[in-house]
N, C-alpha and C positions, 0 to 999 in steps of 0.2 A: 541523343545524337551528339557527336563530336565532332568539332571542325578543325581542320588541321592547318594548324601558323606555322608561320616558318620565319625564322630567325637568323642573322648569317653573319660573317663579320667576326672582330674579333673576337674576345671572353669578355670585356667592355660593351661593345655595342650591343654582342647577345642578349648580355646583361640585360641591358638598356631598353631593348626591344621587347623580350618579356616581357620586363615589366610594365611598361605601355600599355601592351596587348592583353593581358592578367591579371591587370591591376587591381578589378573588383573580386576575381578569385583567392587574389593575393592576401586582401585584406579578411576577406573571409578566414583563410589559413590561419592567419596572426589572431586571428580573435577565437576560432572556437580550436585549432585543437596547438594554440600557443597558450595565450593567457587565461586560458578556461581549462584547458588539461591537470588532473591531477596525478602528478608528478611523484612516482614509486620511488624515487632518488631522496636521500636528504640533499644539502644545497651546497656540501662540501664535495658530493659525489655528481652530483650534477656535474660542479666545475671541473675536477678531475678529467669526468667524461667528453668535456670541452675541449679542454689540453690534447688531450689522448688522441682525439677526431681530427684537431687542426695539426696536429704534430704532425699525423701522418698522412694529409692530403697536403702542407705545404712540401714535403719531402716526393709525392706521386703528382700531385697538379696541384703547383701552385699557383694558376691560373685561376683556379676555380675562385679565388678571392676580389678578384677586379671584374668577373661575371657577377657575383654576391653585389657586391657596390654598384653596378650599373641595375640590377634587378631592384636595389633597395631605391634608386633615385628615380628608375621607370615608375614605379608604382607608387611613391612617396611614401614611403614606408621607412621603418628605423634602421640601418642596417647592424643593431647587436641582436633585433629580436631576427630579421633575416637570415644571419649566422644563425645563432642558437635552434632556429627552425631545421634550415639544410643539415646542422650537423645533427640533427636529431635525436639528441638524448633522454627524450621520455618515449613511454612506450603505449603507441595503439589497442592495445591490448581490449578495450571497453567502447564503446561510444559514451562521451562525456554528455549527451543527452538522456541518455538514458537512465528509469527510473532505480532510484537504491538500491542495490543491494540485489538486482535481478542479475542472473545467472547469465554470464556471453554466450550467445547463439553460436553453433560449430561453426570455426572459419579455419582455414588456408588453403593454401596457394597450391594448386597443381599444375606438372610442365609436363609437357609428352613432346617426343620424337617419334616418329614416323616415315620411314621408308615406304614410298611409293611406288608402284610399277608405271600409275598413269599419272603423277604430279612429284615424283619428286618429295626431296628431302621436304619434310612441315614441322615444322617448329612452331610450339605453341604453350599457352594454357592461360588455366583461370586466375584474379586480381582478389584477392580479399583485402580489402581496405575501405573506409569510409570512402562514398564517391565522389564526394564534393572537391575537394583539393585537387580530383587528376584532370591533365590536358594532354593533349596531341600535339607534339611538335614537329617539326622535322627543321633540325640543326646544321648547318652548312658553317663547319669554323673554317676558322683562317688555319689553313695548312694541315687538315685534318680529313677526314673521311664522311662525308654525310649521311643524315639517316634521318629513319623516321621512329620515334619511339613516344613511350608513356610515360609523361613526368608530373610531379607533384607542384602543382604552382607554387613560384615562390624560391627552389630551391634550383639546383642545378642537375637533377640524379637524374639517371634514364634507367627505365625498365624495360619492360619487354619490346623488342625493335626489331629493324633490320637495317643492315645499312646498303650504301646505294654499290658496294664491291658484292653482296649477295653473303654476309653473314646473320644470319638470326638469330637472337636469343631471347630464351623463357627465364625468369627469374622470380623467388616468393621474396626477397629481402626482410629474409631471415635470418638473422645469424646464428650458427649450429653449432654453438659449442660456448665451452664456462666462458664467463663474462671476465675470469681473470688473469685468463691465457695471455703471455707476454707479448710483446711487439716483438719481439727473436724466431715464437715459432709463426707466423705469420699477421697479415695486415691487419691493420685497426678500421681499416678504411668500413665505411658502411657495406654494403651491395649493391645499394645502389648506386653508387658511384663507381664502384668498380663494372657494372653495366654499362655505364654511360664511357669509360675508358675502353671497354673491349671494341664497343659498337664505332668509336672516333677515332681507335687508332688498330685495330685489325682488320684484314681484308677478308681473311679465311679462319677456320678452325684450327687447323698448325698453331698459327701465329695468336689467335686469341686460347691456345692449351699454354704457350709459353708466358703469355702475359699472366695465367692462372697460376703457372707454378712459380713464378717471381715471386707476386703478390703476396700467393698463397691465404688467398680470403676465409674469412668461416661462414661461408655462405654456399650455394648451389646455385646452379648453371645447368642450361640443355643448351648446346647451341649447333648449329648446321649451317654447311653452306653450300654453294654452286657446285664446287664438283662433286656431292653429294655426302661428303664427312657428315657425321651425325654422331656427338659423343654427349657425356655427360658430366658433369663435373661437382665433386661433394668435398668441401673443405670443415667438414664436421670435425671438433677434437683437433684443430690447430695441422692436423695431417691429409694432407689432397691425394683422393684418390679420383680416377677417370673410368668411367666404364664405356665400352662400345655396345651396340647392339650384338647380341649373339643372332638374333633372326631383323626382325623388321621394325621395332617395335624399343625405346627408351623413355621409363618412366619414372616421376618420383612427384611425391607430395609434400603438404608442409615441413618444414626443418629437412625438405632434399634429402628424404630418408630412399636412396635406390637400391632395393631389394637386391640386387645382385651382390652389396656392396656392406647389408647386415652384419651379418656375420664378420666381415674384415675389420670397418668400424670398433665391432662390439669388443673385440681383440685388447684396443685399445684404451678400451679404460673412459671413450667421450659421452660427457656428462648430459650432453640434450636429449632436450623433451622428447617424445612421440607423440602426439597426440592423439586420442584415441579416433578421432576420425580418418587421421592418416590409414590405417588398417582398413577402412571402409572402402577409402577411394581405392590402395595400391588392389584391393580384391577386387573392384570391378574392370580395373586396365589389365591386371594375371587373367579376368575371364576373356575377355575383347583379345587379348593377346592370342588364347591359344583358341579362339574360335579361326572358323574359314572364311570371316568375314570380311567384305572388300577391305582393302588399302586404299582410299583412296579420299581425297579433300574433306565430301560430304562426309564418310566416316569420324574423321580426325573432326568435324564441327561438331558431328554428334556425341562424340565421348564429353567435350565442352559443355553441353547440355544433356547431360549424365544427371538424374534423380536417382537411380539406383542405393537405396540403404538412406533416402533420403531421413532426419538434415545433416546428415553428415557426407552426404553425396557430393561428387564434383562440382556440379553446381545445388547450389544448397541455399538461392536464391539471394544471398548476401554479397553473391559475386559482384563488385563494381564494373567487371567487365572481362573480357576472354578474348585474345588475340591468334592470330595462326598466320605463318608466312610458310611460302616456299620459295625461297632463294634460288629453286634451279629453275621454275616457270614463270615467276615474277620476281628480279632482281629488284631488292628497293622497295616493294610495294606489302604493305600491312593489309592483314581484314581485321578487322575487329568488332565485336559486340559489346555497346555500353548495355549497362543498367543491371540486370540479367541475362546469360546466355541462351536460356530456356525460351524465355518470351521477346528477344530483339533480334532483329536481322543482322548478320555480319558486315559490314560499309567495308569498302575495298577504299584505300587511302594510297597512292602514287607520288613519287618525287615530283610530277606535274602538276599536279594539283595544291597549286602553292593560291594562297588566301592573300599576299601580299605582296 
């Protein structure tokens, strides 16, 4: 179970507040997957990767640095291992707990869209990631947009959310494409951070499509809102393409591989992965798709606790947790499942329900 803080004020006192609120989370963070991580970077590419992160979030929010400093002074924490956390240059890839040399169990991230007849636009999907580090926040900045979303204690990203104008998004923060694609064809920035920018400073879909093709992230995106837009966005290969629903129904899995969008991708020459469980998941949403089965909430939960080809299945019981909104019947308000999707009950999270 997740309890949902709230935070307010400005990129300082947010800071600030976190960290307070997180603090033992926090330190967690900095211990098992900062100074216990083993780091696929040598130390000349680590820093490079440093440069690269903060070049181009001083240049998109450079606010996010006096959040970082109030988060390192909430929690007493160092604030270079706090930077070098947020900006995140090693890779999850493993649990650092786990024994030599054993093979990673299938993980990533699936987002589905959903047009509804009786709920409206659902935006949603499953979290692959250690679950220790994530919290529930809902962020109220100074002169910004508020929302409730999924973040990594410690740093400042948002993940999958909604915010209180009725935009939602699903995100795997992943990035989809060569690691040495310039900053010319688009952003350096994480995805996660570019999450946490759609969610604070767009109200609708329009406006968070434009903020994607400025950016131009190498990441993927499901996002929907109130007046029922429902698109999806794949900046795989340094080139954003956008797909709409053709029927009821937009999906994609780890590395925001959207099947409609294969083939255009593959055109182009981008070098990311697929992973072979991707292929598992997108065949059981192509079946859900063209069956005649309801549209509706319960559905959209149940594809979330999807065994189907298990462990390479939707949930694949390493899910940290699965979220789903709909923007046009609960403005502002998250469900979400920690733990496993399969065995935990959805909690419905609201702008009211503030902890502080």
């Amino acid at each position: 179970m997740m309890v949902l803080e709230t935070v307010e004020g400005g990129a300082y006192e947010m800071g600030l507040q976190h960290g307070r609120i997180f603090k033992h989370v926090i330190h967690l963070c900095l211990d098992r997957w900062v100074a216990r991580h083993d780091f696929e970077q040598s130390e000349d590419e680590q820093d490079a990767a440093v440069r690269a992160q903060r070049e181009a979030q001083e240049i998109e929010c450079p606010w996010v640095f006096d959040e970082l400093r109030g988060i390192a002074e909430g929690s007493a924490s160092d604030y270079g291992r706090i930077l070098r956390m947020h900006l995140r240059i090693w890779y999850l890839s493993r649990d650092v707990a786990s024994p030599e040399n054993e093979p990673p169990a299938p993980t990533g991230c699936t987002a589905i869209g959903m047009r509804s007849p009786k709920d409206g636009v659902i935006v949603g999907g499953t979290l692959d990631d250690p679950r220790e580090p994530y919290v529930l926040m809902r962020r109220i900045p100074k002169g910004g947009i508020p929302s409730i979303m999924v973040t990594w204690a410690g740093t400042a990203w948002g993940h999958n959310g909604v915010n209180d104008a009725g935009l939602a998004l699903a995100n795997a923060s992943v990035q989809g494409s060569e690691p040495e694609l310039p900053l010319a064809r688009g952003t350096l920035l994480q995805p996660s951070m570019v999450g946490r920018l759609l969610l604070e400073q767009c109200p609708d879909v329009n406006q968070g499509i434009e903020l994607l093709k400025r950016l131009a992230p190498r990441c993927g995106f499901v996002l929907g809102d109130r007046s029922g837009r429902l698109v999806a966005y794949q900046g795989g290969g340094g080139r954003p393409f956008l797909a709409e629903p053709e029927g009821d129904m937009l999906f994609c899995t780890n590395h925001y591989w959207i099947p409609e969008l294969l083939d255009c991708v593959s055109q182009h020459g981008c070098k990311t992965r697929i992973a072979h469980h991707s292929a598992v998941r997108l065949e059981t949403l192509r079946k859900f798709r063209s069956t005649e089965k309801a549209r509706d909430f319960g559905a959209f939960l149940s594809l979330l606790r999807s065994h189907e080809g298990y462990p390479n299945s939707i949930c694949n019981e390493r899910n940290v947790m699965a979220s789903a909104a709909r923007p046009q019947c609960e403005s502002g308000t998250l469900h979400l499942a920690t733990r496993f999707p399969c065995r935990s009950p959805f909690e419905r999270f609201a702008p009211s329900e503030r902890s502080n």
